[in-house]
C-alpha positions in Angstrom: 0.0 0.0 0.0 2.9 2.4 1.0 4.5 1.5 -2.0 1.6 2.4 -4.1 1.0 5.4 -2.1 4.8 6.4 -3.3 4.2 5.4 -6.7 1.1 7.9 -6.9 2.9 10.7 -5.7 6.0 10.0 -7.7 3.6 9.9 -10.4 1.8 13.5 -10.0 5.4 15.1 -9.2 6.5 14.1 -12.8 3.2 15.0 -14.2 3.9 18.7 -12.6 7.0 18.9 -13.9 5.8 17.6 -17.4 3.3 20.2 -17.4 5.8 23.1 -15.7 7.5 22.8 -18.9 4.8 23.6 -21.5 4.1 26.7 -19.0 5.0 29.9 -19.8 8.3 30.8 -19.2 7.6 34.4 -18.8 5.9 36.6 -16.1 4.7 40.1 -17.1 2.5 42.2 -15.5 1.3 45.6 -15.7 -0.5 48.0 -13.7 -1.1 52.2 -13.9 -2.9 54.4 -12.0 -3.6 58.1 -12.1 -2.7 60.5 -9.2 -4.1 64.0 -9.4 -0.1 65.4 -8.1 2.5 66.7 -9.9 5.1 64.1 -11.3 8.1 65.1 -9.1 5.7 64.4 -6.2 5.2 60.7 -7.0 8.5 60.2 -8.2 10.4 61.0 -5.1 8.1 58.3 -3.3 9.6 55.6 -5.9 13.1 57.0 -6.0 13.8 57.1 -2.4 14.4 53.7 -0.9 13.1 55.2 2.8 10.3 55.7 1.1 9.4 52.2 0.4 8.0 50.8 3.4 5.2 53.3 3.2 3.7 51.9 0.5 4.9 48.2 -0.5 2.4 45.5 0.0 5.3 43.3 0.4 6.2 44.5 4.2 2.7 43.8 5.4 2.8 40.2 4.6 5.6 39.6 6.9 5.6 42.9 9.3 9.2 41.3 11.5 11.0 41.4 8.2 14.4 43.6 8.5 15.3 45.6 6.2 19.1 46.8 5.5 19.9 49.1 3.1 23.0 49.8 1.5 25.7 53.1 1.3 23.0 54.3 -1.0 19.0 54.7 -0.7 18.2 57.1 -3.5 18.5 57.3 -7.1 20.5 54.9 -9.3 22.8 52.2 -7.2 20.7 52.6 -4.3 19.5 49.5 -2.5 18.5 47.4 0.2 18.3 43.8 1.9 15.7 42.1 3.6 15.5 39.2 5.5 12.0 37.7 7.0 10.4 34.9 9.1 7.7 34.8 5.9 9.2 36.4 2.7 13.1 34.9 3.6 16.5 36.5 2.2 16.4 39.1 -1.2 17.5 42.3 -2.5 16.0 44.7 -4.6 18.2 47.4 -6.6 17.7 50.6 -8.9 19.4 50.0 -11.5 18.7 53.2 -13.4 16.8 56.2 -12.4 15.4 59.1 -14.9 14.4 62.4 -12.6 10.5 62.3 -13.2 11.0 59.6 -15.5 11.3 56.3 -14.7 12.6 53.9 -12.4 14.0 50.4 -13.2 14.9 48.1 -10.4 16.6 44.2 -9.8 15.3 41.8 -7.4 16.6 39.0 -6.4 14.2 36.4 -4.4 17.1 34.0 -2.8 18.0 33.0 -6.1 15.2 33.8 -8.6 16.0 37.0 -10.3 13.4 38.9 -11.4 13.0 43.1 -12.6 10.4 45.8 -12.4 9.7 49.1 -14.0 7.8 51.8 -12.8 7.3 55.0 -15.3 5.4 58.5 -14.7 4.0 60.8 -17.7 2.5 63.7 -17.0 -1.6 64.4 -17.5 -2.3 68.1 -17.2 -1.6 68.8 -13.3 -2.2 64.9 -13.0 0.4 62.0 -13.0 -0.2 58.7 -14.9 2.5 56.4 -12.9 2.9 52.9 -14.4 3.8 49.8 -12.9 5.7 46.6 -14.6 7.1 43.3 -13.3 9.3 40.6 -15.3 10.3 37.7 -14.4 12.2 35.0 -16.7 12.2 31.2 -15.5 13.9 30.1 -18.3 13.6 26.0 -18.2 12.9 25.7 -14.8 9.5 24.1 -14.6 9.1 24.6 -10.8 9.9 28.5 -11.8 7.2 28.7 -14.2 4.5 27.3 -11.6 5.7 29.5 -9.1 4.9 32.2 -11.8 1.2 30.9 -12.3 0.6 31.5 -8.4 2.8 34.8 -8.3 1.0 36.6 -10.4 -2.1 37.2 -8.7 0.4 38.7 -5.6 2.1 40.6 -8.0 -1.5 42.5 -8.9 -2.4 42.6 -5.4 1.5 44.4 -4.9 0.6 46.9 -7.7 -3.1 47.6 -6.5 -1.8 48.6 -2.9 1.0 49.9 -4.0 -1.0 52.6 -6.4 -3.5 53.4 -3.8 -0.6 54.1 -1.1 1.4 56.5 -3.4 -1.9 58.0 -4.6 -2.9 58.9 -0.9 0.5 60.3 -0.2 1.4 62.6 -3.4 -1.9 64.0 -3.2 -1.9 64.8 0.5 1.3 66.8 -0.5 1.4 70.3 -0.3 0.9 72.0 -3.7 2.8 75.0 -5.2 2.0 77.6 -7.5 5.6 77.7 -8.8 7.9 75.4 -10.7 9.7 74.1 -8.0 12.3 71.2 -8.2 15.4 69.8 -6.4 18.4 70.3 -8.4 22.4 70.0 -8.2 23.6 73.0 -9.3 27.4 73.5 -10.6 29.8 75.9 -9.1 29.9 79.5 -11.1 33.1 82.3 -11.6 32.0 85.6 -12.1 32.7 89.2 -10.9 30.5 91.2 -8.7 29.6 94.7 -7.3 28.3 94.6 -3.0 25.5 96.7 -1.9 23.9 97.0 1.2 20.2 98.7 1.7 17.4 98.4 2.7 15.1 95.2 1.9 11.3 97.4 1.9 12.2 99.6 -1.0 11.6 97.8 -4.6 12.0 100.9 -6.9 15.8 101.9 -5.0 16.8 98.1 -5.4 15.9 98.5 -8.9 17.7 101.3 -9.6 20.6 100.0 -7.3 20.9 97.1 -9.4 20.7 99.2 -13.0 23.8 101.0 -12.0 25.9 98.0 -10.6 25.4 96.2 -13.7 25.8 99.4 -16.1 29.0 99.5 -14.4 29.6 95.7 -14.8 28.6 95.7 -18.7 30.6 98.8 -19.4 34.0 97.4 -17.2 33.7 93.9 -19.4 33.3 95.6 -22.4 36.5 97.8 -22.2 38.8 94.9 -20.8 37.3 92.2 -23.9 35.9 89.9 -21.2 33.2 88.0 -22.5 30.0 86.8 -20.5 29.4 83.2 -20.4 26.0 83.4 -18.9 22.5 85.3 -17.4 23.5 88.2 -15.2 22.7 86.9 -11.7 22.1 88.6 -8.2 23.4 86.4 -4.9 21.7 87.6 -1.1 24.3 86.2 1.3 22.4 88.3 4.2 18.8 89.4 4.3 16.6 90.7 6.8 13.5 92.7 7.5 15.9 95.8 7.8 18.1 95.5 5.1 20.2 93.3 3.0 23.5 92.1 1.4 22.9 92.1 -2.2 25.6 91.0 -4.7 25.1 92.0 -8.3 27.1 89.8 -11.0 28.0 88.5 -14.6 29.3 85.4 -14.8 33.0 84.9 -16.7 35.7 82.7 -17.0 37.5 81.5 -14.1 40.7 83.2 -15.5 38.9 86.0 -16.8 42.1 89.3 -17.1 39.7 92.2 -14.9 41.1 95.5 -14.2 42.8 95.4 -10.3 39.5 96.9 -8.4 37.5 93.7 -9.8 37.7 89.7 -8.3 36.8 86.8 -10.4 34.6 84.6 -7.4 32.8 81.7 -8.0 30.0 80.2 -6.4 30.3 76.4 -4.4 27.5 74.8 -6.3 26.2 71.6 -4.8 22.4 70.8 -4.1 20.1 73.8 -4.2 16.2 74.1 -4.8 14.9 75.6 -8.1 11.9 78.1 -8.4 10.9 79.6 -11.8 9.0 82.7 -11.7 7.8 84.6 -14.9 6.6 88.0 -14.4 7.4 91.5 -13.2 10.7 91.6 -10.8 8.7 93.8 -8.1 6.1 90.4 -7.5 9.1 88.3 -6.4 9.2 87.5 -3.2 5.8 85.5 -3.8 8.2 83.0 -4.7 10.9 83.4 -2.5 8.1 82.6 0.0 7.0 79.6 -1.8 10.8 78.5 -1.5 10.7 79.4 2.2 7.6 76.6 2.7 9.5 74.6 0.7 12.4 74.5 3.2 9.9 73.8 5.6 7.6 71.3 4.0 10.6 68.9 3.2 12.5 69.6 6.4 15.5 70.9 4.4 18.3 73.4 5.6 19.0 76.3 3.6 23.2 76.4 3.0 24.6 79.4 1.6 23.2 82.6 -0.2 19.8 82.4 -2.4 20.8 83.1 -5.6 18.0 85.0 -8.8 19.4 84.2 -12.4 17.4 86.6 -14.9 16.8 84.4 -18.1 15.3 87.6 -19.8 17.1 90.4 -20.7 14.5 93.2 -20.1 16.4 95.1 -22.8 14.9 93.0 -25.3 11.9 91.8 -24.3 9.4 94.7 -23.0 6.8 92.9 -22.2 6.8 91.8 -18.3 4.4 88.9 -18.1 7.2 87.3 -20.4 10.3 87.6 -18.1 11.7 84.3 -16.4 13.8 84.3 -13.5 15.1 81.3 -12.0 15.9 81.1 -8.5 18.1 79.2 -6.4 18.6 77.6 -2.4 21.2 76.2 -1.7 20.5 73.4 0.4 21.7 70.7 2.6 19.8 67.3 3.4 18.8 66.6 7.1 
């Protein structure tokens, strides 16, 4: 009877296999959903590793997994480790990541390797973010029926997953400016000091006119040539009055006659606002900046910096000029 018993079971382990390998080799599967947020919104929830936990449907199927992640947790070469009582040993990668683009990750499931791919393409002020798993058994016929019984998880994964991001990128705060995290490279230029007071827009104005009349007219007559927008840098700012340096960006090198210093900015990280409009309606966006700071618990690190795009010379029309403006910033 045993024996027979053995036979049987013998019997429907080769019939799996026989049948594992007429399955598809292959598992795809695809998911999107629409998030009324800007892109950059849901794509920092996807590019930062931190992030994760928040939203994967994974960590609530076994809650005492430990997660370790590596040197890096955002952006391409970030990655992790986990290790559970229910989903064992793995690791999961970015292999490449687009800013506000895409993100394509490894995984590795103690052994079975397997990829994913998750895209965003903006709809009006809304954010279509797709999702998209792969995963190759090649001639493994115990692989392809683990496929017929992970793809139903893998839906579930991308239908908790969508509502989780959805509920957090719309629940962000919303700007009325162009605002986006950038790394910003270091700048040489020469530059004229003023200090004044912050509350009067029409003497800034006119301050500024005659420190770059003087710039334009001392470049001009020592054949220095501007590589860039004109620029203004506030390294100190109060209610009371303010440091403001006016200056044209030029070669590192650049020959200037002995009164003038070639500088140059320390670049690094910094947070981008572009305002169009009049000059004298800016500070709505140095405000915007501000709560910024403050909405992402960053630290401002060095002087906010206004690059004028449009040279007011040539284009009279106000509604048309862009000004972009910098923070420098450090990470908490």
């Amino acid at each position: 009877m045993v024996k027979k018993i053995l036979l049987v079971i013998a019997g429907l382990i080769v019939l799996l296999l026989l049948v594992g390998f007429v399955l598809p080799a292959k598992l795809e599967v695809s998911k999107s959903v629409t998030i009324n947020a800007p892109v950059d919104a849901v794509f920092e929830e996807i590019n930062d590793l931190e992030r994760w936990p928040h939203w994967q449907y994974w960590n609530t199927l076994d809650p005492e997994m430990k997660i370790t992640y590596g040197d890096n947790k955002v952006g391409t070469g970030a990655m992790y480790s986990w290790d559970g009582p229910v989903l064992d040993k793995g690791t999961l990668s970015i292999r490449e990541s687009v800013p506000n683009k895409s993100i394509s990750i490894e995984m590795d499931f103690g052994g079975n390797p397997a990829s994913g791919f998750y895209s965003l393409e903006a709809a009006g002020e809304a954010t279509m973010l797709n999702f998209k798993f792969t995963a190759d058994q090649g001639m493994n016929p115990i692989g392809r029926w683990v496929n017929i019984f992970m793809k139903g998880e893998i839906e579930k994964s991308f239908d908790y997953a969508g509502e989780k991001i959805k509920a957090i990128a719309e629940a962000k705060p919303k700007y009325t400016y162009q605002i986006s995290e950038e790394i910003v490279p270091a700048i040489s230029y020469v530059g004229l000091m003023h200090t004044m007071s912050a509350q009067d827009p029409a003497a800034i104005s006119a301050q500024m006119a005659k420190m770059y009349t003087e710039l334009d007219n001392m470049l001009k007559k020592a054949n220095v040539i501007v590589t860039g927008y004109p620029f203004a840098l506030y390294p100190r700012f109060t209610e009371e009055s303010m440091d403001m340096i006016c200056a044209m960006p030029v070669a590192a090198d650049a020959k200037l006659p002995a009164k003038y210093k070639v500088e140059t900015t320390p670049g690094g990280n910094a947070i981008k606002g572009i305002y169009t409009g009049d000059y004298r309606n800016m500070m709505a966006i140095h405000m915007e900046l501000d709560k910024y700071l403050q909405d992402k618990e960053l630290t401002m690190n060095g002087a906010p910096m206004e690059v004028y795009v449009t040279d007011p010379m040539l284009e009279k029309d106000t509604a048309k000029w862009i000004t972009e403006v910098y923070y420098p910033i450090k990470k908490n």
